[in-house]
C-alpha positions in Angstrom: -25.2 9.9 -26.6 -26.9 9.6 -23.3 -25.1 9.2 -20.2 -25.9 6.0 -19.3 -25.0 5.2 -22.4 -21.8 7.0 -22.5 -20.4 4.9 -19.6 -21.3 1.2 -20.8 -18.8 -0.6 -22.8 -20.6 -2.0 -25.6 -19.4 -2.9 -29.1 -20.4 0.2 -30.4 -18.4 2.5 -27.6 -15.5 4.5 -28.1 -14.0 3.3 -24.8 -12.0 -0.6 -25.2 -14.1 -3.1 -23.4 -10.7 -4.7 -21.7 -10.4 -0.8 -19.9 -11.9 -1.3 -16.2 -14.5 0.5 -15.5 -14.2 2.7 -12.0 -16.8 4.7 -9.9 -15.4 7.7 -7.8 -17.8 8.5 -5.0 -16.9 12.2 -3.9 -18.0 12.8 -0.5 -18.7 16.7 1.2 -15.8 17.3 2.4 -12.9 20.2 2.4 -10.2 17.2 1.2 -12.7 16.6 -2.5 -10.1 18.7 -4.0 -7.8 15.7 -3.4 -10.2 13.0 -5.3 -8.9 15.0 -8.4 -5.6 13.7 -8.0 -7.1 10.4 -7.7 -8.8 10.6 -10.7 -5.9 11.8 -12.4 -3.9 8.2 -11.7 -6.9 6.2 -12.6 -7.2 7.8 -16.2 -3.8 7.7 -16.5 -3.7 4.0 -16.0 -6.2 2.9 -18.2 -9.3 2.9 -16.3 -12.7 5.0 -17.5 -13.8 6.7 -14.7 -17.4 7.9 -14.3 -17.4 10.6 -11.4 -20.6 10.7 -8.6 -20.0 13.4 -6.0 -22.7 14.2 -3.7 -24.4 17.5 -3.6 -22.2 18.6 -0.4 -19.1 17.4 -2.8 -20.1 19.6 -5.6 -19.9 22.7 -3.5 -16.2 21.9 -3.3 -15.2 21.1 -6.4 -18.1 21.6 -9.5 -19.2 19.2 -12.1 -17.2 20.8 -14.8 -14.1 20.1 -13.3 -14.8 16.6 -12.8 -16.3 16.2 -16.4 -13.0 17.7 -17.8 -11.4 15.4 -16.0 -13.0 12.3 -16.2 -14.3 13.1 -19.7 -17.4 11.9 -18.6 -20.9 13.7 -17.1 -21.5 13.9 -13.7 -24.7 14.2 -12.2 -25.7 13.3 -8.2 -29.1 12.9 -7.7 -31.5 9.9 -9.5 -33.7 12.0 -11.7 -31.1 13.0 -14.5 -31.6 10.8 -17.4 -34.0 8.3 -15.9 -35.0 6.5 -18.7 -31.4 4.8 -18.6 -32.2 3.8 -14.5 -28.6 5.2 -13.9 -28.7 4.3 -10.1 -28.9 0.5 -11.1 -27.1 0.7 -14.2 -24.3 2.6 -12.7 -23.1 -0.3 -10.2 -23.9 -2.9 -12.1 -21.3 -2.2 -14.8 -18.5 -1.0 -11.7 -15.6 -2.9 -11.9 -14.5 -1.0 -8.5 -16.1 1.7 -6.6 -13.9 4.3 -4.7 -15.2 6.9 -2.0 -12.7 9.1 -1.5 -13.2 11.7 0.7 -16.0 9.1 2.8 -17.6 11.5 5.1 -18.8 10.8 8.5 -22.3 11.2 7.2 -21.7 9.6 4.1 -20.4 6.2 6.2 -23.2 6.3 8.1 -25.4 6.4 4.8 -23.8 3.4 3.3 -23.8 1.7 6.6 -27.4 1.8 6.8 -28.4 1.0 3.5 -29.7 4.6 2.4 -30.3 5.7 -0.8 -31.5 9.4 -0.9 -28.9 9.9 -4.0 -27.3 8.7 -6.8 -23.9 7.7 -4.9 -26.1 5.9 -2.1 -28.2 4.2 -4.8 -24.8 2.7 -6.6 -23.7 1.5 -3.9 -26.4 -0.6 -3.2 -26.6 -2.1 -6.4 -22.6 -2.1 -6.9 -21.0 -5.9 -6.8 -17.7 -4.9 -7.4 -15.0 -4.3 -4.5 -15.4 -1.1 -2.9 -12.7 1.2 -0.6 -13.5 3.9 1.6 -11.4 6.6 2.0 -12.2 8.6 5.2 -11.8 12.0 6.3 -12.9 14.1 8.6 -12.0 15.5 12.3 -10.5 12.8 14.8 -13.5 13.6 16.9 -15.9 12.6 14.7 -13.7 9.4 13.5 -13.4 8.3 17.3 -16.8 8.8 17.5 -18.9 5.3 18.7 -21.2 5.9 15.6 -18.3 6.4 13.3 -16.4 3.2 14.7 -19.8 0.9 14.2 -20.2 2.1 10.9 -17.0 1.5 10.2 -17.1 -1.9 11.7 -20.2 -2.7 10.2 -18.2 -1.6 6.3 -15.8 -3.9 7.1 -17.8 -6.8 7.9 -20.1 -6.6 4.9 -16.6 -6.5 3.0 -15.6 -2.8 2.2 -12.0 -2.1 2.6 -12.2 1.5 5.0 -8.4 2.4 4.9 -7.6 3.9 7.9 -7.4 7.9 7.8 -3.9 9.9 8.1 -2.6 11.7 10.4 -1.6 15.6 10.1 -3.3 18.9 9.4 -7.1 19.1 9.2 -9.2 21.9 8.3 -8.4 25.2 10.4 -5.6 25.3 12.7 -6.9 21.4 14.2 -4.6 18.0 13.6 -5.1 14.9 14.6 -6.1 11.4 13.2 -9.2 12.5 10.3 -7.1 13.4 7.4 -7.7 11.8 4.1 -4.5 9.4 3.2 -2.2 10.2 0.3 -4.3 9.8 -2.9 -0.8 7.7 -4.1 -1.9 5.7 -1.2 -5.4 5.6 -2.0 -4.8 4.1 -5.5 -2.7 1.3 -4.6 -4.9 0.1 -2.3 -7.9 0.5 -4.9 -5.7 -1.1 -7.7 -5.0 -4.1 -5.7 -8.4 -4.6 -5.0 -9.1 -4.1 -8.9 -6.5 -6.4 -10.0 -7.7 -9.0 -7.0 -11.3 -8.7 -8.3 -12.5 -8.1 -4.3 -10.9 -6.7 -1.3 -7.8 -8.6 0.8 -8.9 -10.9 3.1 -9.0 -9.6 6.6 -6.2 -12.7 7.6 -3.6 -10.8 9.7 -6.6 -9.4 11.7 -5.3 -9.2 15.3 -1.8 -9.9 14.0 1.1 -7.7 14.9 3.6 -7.4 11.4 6.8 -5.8 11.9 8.0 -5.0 8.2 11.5 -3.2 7.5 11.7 -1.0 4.0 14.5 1.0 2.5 18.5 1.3 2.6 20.9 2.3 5.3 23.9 4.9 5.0 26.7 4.1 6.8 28.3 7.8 7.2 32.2 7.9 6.6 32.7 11.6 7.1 30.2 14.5 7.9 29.1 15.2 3.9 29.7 11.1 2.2 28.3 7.6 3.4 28.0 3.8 1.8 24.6 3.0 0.5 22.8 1.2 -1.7 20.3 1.9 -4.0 16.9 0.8 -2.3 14.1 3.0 -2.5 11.6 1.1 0.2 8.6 0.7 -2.3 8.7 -2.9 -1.8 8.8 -2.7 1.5 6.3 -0.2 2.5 4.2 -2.4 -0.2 4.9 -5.0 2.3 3.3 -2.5 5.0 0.3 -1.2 3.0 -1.5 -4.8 1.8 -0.6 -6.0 5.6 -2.4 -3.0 6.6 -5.2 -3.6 4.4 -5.8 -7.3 5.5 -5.7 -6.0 9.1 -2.8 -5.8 10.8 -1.3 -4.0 13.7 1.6 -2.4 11.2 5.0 -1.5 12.0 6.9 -0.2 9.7 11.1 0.5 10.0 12.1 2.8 7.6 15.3 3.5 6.6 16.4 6.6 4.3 12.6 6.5 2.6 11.0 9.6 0.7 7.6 7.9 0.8 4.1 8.8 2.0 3.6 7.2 5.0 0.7 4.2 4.3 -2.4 5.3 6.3 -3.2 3.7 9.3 0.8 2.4 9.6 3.1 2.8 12.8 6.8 4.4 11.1 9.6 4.3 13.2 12.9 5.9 11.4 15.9 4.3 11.3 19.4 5.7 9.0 22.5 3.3 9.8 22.5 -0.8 10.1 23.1 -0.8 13.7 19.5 1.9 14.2 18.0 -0.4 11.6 18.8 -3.4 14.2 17.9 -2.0 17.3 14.5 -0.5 16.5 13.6 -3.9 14.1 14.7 -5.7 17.6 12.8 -4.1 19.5 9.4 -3.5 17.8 9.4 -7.6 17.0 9.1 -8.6 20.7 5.6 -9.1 20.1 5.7 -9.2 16.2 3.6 -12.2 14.6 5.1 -11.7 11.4 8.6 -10.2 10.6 9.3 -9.0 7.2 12.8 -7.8 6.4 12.2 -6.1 3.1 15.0 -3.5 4.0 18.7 -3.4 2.1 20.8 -2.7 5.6 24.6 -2.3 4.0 26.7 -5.0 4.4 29.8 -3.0 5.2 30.5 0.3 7.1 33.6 2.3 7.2 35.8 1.3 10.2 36.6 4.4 11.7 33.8 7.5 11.1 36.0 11.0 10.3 34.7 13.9 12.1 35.6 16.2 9.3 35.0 16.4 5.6 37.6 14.3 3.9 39.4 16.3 1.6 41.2 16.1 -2.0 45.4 15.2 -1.0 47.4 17.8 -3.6 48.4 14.9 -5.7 44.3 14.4 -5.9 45.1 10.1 -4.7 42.5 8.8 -3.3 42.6 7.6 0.1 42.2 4.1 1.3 38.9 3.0 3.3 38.9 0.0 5.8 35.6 -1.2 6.1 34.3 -3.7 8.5 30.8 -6.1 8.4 27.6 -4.8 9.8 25.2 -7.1 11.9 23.2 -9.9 10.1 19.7 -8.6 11.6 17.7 -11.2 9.9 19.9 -13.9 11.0 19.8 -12.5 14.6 15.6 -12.5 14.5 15.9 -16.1 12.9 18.1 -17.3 16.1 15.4 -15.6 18.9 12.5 -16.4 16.8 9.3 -17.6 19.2 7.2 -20.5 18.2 4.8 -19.5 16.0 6.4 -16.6 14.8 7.1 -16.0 10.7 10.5 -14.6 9.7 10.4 -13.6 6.1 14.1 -12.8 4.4 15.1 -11.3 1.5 17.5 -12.1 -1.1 18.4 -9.0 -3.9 21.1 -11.4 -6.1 22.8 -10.3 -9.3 23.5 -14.1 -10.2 22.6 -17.3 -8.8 20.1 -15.8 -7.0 18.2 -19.1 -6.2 21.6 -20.7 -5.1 22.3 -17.4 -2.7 18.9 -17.2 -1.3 19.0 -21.2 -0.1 22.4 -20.4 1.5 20.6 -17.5 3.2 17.1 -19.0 4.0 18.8 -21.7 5.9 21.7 -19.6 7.9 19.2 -16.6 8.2 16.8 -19.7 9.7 13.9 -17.9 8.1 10.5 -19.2 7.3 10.7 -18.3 3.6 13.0 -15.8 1.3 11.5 -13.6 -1.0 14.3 -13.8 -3.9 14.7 -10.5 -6.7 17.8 -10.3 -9.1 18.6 -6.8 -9.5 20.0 -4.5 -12.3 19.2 -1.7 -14.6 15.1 -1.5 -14.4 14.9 -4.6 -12.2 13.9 -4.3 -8.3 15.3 -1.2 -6.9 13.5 1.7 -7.8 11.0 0.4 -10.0 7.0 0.5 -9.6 6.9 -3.4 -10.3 8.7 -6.2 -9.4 9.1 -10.1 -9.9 9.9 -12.6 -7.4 10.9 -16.4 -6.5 9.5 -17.2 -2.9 11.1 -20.3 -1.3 9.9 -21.7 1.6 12.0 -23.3 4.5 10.9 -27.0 3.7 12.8 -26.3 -0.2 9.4 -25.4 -2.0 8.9 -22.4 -3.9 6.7 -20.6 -6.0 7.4 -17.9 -9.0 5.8 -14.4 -9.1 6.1 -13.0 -12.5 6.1 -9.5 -13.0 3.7 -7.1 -11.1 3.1 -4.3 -9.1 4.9 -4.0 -6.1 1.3 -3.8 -4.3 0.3 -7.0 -6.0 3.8 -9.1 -5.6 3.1 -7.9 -1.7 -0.2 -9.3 -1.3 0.4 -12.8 -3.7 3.4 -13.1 -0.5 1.0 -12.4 2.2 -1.7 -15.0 0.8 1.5 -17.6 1.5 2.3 -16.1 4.6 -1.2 -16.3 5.5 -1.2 -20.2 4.7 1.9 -21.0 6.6 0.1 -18.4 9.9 -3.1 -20.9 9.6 -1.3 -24.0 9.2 2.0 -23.6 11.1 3.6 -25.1 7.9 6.3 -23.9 6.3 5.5 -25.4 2.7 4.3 -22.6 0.2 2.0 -24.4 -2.6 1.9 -22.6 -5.8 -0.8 -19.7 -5.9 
């Protein structure tokens, strides 16, 4: 079969005609390597994924790792197979185009509309969303060329994620690296699932968004906790991120990749939770308290490991209540600013979240029951959002990525409106 041919979904092809059909664009850069762990998660969840890389790219990484991969040919220039027109065809059947690494040179070839290869040519024809992944040296990302070709991306309605920060080539670090391709993926998978990239609403907005669980230490080796992972919450960070936002993320006892482009500040007990949440929502627009801080700590902290008494009882611990930060934010909340709560309830969960909406004085509550394979630790998540005026709206099952953004499209009605009533989606 010809490889056009092998990448349409026809009645007569091998490949299911529901599976979404993904371009990886491989720029010439040292972090290609990476796009193969990127490919990796889009094969694994479903999608048929036709490799391009550029000639540059393919002295990285060669086609017959990427064919192995992708189970599909790879070619990068216009001429192979020509009878099919691949560098029409190509976008035109894309239900998503990824560039990942997006060189300097390559976003300045997009930006300007070139097509002196097959990527360049796909592009141009391509209707589907399409994300940029950049990498490269922080000198050439801070670059005035760089920055209007970037800007320009973005205004023809590309999502460019913002690059990471860390260890370039050589002995050099900086702002340049290529984000986590964990990171990548969600971003590209929300954009599949949203048929187009987030709307650039919380452009110019500052979002303060907590994530994670607190330990509340009782001796040097033992604390209280909970079970929060942060997923949601740096969910919350990563689709505020990609609609624009200024992002600042408070994390609390997270094992995580950091979400490209997002400001992390670390936080372990309730009481470091509250101060730097406090502090970083001074200026916040939106305030989203996706963190499980513990309700209780121990009263007194022992400076030594606790040990086993010779009759093995155990001993008694006195704990005492840790600071409602939500409610605190709700009572110094400016005009105009959004508080979002959260309510993780085992039963009456819409009675205990109305209870907490009003006494929190939040502008909605984002509601979860929790149990085995619900909420905590999982990759998807379902939701009941209530708004402060008594209106809600249900989120079935999803990714955690995609139960983030359907929030954000309410939060972005009530910033627009100054309403507090959350119409269905």
């Amino acid at each position: 079969m010809a490889v056009i041919e092998r990448f349409f979904v026809s009645a007569q092809d091998a490949v299911p005609r529901q599976a979404p059909q993904v371009i990886l664009g491989v720029g010439g850069g040292i972090a290609a390597y990476k796009a193969c762990e990127l490919l990796r998660l889009f094969t694994e969840s479903g999608c048929q994924v036709r490799v391009i890389p550029t000639a540059s790219a393919l002295r990285f990484v060669g086609a017959p790792t990427w064919e192995a991969l992708s189970g599909q040919p790879v070619a990068d220039d216009v001429w192979s197979d020509a009878r099919h027109v691949p560098h029409v065809a190509l976008g035109r059947a894309a239900d998503l185009v990824v560039i990942a690494p997006a060189t300097a040179d390559l976003l300045a070839r997009a930006a300007h509309g070139m097509a002196d290869d097959l990527l360049t040519n796909t592009l141009l024809t391509a209707r589907a969303p399409v994300v940029f992944a950049p990498a490269m040296h922080t000198e050439m990302w801070e670059h005035p060329a760089t920055v209007e070709n970037v800007a320009t991306l973005r205004r023809r309605g590309a999502l460019v994620i913002e690059p990471a920060t860390g260890r370039l080539t050589g002995a050099d670090t900086g702002k340049g690296r290529l984000p986590d391709p964990a990171e990548i993926f969600a971003l590209a998978r929300l954009a599949l699932a949203r048929g187009s990239v987030p709307p650039q609403d919380l452009t110019g907005r500052h979002v303060v968004v907590t994530a994670g669980g607190t330990r509340e230490p009782l001796d040097p080796v033992r604390y209280l906790g909970n079970r929060s992972s942060g997923k949601q919450g740096y969910a919350f960070a990563r689709t505020a991120m990609a609609r624009g936002a200024r992002v600042t993320l408070v994390a609390a006892n997270v094992s995580l990749p950091t979400p490209p482009g997002v400001e992390v500040v670390r936080a372990g007990t309730a009481e470091e939770l509250r101060k730097a949440t406090v502090e970083a929502a001074a200026d916040a627009d939106v305030i989203v308290m996706a963190a499980a801080p513990a309700d209780f700590r121990p009263a007194a902290y022992q400076s030594e490991k606790i040990k086993k008494s010779a009759d093995r009882s155990a001993p008694t611990i006195e704990l005492v209540t840790t600071v409602d930060i939500a409610a605190e934010l709700g009572a110094a909340k400016r005009p105009g600013q959004v508080l979002v709560a959260f309510a993780a309830e085992t039963h009456d969960a819409i009675a205990h979240a109305r209870e907490k909406l009003a006494r929190k004085r939040a502008d909605l509550i984002v509601v979860n029951e929790v149990g085995p394979g619900l909420a905590f630790g999982t990759e998807d998540n379902a939701a009941t959002v209530i708004g402060a005026d008594g209106s809600s709206v249900e989120l079935p099952r999803r990714a955690k990525d995609e139960l983030a953004d359907a929030v954000w499209d309410l939060i972005g009605q009530s910033l627009s409106s100054d309403s507090s009533s959350f119409p269905p989606l």
